[in-house]
C-alpha positions in Angstrom: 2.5 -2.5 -16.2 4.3 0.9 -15.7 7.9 0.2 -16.2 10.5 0.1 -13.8 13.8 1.8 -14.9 11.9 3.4 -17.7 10.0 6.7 -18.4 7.5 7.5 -16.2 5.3 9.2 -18.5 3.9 8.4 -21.6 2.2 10.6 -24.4 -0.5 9.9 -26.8 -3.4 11.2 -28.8 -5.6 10.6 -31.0 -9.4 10.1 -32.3 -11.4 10.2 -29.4 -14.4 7.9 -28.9 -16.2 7.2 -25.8 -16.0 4.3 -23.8 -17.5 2.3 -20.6 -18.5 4.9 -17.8 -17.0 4.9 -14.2 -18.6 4.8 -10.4 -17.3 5.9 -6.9 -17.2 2.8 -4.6 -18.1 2.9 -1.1 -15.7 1.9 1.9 -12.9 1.2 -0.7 -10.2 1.0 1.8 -9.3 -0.9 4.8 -7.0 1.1 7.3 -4.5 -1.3 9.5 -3.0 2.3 11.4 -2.4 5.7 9.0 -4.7 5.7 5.5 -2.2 7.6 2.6 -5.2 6.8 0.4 -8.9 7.8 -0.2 -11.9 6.3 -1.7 -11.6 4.1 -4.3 -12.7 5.2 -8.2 -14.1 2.1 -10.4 -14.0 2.3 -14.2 -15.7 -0.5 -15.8 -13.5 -1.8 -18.4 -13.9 -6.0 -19.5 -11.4 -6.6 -21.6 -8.7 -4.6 -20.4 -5.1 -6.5 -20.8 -2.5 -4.0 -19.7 -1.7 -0.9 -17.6 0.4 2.0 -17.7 0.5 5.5 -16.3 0.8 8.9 -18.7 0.2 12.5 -20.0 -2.3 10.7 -23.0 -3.3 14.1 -24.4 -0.1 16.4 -23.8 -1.6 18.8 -21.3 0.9 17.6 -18.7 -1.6 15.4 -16.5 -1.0 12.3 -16.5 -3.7 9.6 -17.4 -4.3 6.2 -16.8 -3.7 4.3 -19.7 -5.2 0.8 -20.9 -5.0 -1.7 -23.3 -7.5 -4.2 -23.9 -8.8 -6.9 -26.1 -10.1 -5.1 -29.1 -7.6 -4.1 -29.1 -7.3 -0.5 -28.3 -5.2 2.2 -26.5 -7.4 4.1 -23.9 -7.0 7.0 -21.5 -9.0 7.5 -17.9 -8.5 10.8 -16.9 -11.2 12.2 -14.2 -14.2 10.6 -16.1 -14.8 7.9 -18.7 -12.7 6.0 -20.8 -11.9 7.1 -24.3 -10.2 5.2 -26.9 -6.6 7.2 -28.8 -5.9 4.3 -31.1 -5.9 1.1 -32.5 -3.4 -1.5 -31.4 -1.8 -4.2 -34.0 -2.6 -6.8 -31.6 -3.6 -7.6 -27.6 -1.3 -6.9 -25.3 -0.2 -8.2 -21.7 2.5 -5.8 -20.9 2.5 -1.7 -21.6 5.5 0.3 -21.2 6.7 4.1 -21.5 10.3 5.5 -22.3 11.7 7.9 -25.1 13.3 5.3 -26.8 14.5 7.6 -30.0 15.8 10.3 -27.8 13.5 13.1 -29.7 11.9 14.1 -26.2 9.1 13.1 -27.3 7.4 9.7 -25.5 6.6 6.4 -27.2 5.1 2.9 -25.6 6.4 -0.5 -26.0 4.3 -3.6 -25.3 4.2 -7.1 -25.6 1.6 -9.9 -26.8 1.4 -13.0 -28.7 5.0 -13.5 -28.4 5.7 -10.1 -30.4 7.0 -6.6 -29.2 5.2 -3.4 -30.2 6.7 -0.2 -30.7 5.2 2.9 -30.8 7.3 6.1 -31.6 6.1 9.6 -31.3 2.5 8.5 -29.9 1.0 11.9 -29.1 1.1 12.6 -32.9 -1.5 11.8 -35.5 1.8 10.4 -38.1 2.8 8.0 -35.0 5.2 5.2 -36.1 3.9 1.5 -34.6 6.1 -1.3 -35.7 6.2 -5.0 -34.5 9.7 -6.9 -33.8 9.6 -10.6 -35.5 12.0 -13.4 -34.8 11.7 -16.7 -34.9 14.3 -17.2 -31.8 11.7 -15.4 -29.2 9.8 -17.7 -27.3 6.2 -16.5 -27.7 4.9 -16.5 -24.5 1.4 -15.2 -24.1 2.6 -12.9 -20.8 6.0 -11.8 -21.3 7.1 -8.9 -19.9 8.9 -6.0 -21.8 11.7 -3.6 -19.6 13.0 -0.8 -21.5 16.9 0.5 -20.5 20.0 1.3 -21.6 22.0 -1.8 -22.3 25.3 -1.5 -24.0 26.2 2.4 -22.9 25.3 3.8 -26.0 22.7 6.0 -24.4 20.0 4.9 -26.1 17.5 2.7 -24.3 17.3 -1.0 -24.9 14.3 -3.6 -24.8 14.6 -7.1 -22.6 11.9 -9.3 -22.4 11.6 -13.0 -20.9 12.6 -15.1 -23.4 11.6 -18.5 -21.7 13.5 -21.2 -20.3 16.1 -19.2 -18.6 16.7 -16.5 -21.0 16.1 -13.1 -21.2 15.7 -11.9 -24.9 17.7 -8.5 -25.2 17.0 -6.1 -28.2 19.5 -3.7 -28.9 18.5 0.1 -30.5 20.6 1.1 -33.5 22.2 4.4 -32.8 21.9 5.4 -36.6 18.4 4.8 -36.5 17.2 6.1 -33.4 13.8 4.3 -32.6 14.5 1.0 -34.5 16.0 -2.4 -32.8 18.0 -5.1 -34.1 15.5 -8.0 -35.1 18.2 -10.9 -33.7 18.4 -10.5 -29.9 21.1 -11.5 -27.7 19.5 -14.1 -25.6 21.0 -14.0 -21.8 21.3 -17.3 -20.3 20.3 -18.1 -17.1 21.1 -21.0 -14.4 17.3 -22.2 -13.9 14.8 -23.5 -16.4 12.3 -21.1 -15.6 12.2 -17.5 -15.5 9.3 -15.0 -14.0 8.1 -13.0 -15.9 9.0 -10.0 -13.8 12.1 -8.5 -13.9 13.8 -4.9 -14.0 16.6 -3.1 -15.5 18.8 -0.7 -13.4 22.4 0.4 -12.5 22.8 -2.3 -9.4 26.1 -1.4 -8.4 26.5 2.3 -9.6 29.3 1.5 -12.2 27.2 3.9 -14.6 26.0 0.8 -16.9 23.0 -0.7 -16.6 22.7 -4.1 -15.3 19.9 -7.0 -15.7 18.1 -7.4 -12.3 15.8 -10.4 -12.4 13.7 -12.7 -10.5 14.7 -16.5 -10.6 11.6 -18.8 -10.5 13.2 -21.4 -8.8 12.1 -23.9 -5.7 14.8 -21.8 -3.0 13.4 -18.3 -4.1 16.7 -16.4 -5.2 17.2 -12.9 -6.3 20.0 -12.8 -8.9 21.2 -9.9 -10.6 23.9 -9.9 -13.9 25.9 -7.2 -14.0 27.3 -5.9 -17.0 31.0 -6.2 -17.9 31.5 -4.8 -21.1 29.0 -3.0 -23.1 26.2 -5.3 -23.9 27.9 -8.1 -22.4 26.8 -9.3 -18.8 28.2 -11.7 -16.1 26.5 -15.0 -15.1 23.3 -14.4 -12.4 25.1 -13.2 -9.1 22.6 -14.4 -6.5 21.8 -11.6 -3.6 21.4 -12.5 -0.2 17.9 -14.1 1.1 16.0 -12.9 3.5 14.3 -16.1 4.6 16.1 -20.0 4.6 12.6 -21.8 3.8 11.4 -22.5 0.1 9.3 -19.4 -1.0 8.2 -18.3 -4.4 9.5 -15.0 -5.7 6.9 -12.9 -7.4 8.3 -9.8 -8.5 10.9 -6.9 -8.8 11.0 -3.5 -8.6 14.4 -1.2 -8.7 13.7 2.3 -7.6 15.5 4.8 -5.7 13.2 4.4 -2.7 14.7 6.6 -0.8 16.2 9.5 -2.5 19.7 8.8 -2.0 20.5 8.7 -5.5 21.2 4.8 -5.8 18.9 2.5 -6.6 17.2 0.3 -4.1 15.6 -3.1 -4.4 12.4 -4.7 -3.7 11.4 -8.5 -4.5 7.8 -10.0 -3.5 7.8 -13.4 -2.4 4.8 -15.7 -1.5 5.2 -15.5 2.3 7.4 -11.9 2.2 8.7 -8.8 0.4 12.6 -8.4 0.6 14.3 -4.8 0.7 17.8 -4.4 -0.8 19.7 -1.4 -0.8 23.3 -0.3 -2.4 23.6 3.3 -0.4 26.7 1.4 1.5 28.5 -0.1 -1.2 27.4 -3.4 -2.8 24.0 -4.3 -2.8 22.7 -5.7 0.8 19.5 -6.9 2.3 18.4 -3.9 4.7 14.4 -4.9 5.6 11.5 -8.1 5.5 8.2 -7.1 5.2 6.1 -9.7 6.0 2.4 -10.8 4.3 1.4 -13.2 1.7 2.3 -11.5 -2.0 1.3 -11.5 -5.5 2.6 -10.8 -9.1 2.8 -7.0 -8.9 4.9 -4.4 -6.9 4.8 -0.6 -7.0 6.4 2.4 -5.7 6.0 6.0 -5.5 5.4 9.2 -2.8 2.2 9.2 -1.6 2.8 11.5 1.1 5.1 14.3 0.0 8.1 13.6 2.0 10.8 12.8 -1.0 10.5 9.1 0.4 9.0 6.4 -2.0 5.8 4.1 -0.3 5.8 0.4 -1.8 2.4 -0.9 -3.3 1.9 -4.4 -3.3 -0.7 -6.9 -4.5 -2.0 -9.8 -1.9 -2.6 -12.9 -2.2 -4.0 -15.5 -0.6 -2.5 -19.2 -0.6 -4.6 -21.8 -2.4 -7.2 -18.9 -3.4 -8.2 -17.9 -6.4 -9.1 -14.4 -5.8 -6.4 -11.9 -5.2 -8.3 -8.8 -4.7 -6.2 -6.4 -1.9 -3.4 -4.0 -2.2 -1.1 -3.7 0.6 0.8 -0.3 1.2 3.8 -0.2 3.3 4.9 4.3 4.1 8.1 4.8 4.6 9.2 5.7 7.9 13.3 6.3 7.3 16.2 5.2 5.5 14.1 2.5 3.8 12.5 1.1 7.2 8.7 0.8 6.1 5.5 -0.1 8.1 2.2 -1.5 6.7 -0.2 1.1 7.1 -3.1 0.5 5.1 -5.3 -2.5 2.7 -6.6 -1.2 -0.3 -10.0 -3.3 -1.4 -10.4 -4.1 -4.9 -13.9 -5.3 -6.9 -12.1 -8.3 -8.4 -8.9 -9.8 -9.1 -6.3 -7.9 -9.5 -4.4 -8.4 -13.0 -1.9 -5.5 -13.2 -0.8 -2.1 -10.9 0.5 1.2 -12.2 2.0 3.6 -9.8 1.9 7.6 -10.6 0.4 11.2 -10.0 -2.5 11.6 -12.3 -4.8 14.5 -10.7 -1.6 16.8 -10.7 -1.4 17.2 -7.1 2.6 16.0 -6.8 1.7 12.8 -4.8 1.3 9.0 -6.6 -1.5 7.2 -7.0 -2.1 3.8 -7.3 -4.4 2.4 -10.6 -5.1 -1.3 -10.5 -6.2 -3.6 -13.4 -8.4 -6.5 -12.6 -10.3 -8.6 -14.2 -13.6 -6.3 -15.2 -12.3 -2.8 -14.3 -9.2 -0.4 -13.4 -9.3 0.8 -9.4 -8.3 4.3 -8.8 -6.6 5.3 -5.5 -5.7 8.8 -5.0 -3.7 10.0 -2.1 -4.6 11.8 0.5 -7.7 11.1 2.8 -8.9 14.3 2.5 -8.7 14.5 -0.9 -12.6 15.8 -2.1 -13.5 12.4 -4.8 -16.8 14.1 -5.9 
């Protein structure tokens, strides 16, 4: 899943082989009042684990990039699949950021309850290393968020530890690229923790703080804000949106629209909650209503400096979850559901981001046999 708070970009290269071929689908997309997206583009890929979105061969065009079972690194650009290069090991979680600071982008995934870090991908001499410790929890689907985390200016990794923790491992200045192998675990006030969760400057103090989703039976938001550097505050719960019991799915901070704070959004079973900190401390602002899944996205699908939100569907008591929702934004993060995106199967994973070079995002869903492709723009030619 393309990070939130991190790079958007990732670059990587390598020996070239090809891979599964692609199709055009028909009547891909669903339109409830104003379509931002056109036909959808089907790459047949069993096997694929994790999504992310990136320039895979440096000639500043972003890719869609996959991992999958064998496991490999692959890139879709406007045809087939090809593999860059081998993996250590499967993973559920792909990420993109600069962690060394060189300019250069690297990728940071998780699997098998170990975190894989790949510095200076686009070169043949890359560096892949694995973090080992015997305090991480190895869950089988933790999730990896990359940011700076003790204002040292060099990008941190967190990753759901288990029962209530977050694990956080902290970059060593004098050896940019290479984390401490003892993280500092983060406690938390429930005994469960999603898996999705995001790093961002909440409060605009200029340090990053730990945004998360509690999995917990009253659906809470809860962010802990750093103090010092490296050290955080106990989970400050935000404001709900709705008084019933409601399971949160995701979160996603972003600055949705452009005022240069971030914004929130959190998916929840029956609703998606909007929180903004343009006003001062972080508020609820909008409720957009519809039944949610794991993933949430953003980016500008029509051109206007305003950020859409992408959001998986789901269907209670069902076991396919095969729709993406898209709400535009109208103004000053007021959005409106404007379209359904179909997808083959069910969907496993979402990446947001422009990879046809036109300026607008496009939307790339995993599922279960293949990644989706939605470009924006209707009138887009997909021939």
């Amino acid at each position: 899943m393309q990070g939130v708070g991190a790079a958007s970009v990732v670059v990587l290269g390598g020996f070239f082989l090809s891979a599964p071929g692609c199709a055009l689908a028909d009547a891909a997309t669903e339109g409830n009042s104003r379509a931002l997206y056109g036909a959808r583009r089907d790459v047949d890929l069993p096997g694929a684990t994790a999504i992310a979105i990136g320039d895979a061969d440096g000639d500043g065009r972003d890719e869609v990039l996959v991992a999958n079972d064998s496991p490999h690194l692959l890139a879709i650009g406007d045809g087939d699949a090809d593999v860059l290069f081998d993996l250590p090991l499967q993973l559920s979680d792909l990420q993109s950021a600069d962690l060394d600071g060189d300019g250069r982008l690297d990728l940071v995934g998780t699997g098998d309850g170990q975190i894989v870090v790949v510095l200076d991908a686009p070169s043949a001499d890359r560096s892949i290393s694995m973090l080992h410790t015997k305090a991480f929890v190895p869950l089988s689907d933790a999730e990896v968020a990359v940011g700076d985390l003790n204002v040292d200016d060099y990008p941190d990794l967190a990753v759901n530890g288990g029962a209530g923790e977050i694990a956080v491992f902290f970059q060593d200045p004098a050896e940019p690229g290479h984390f401490a192998d003892d993280p500092r675990f983060l406690e938390l006030d429930t005994s469960w923790l999603s898996s999705k969760f995001a790093i961002a400057d909440e409060n605009g103090d200029g340090a990053n703080d730990d945004v998360v989703v509690e999995e917990s039976l009253d659906g809470r938001v809860a962010v802990m804000r750093q103090d010092d550097p490296g050290s955080f505050d106990a989970p400050a719960t935000l404001e709900a949106s709705r008084d019933d019991l409601n399971q949160p799915q995701a979160v996603l901070a972003a600055d949705l629209d452009a005022a240069g704070r971030v914004d929130l959004a959190a998916s929840f079973m029956g609703h998606l909650s909007v929180y903004s900190s343009a006003r001062g401390p972080i508020e609820l602002v909008d409720t957009l209503e519809g039944q949610f899944g794991a993933y949430v996205g953003a980016g500008d699908a029509t051109g206007d400096g305003l950020l859409e939100l992408v959001a998986t569907q789901s269907t209670p008591y069902q076991p396919v979850v095969d729709e993406l929702l898209v709400f535009e934004q109208t103004a000053d993060l007021r959005f409106a559901a404007t379209q359904t995106l179909r997808l083959p199967d069910m969907s496993a994973d979402l990446a947001i981001g422009d990879v046809n070079g036109d300026g607008l995002a496009d939307v790339a869903a995993l599922t279960v046999s293949n990644v989706s492709i939605f470009h924006a723009g209707v009138d887009r030619d997909e021939s």
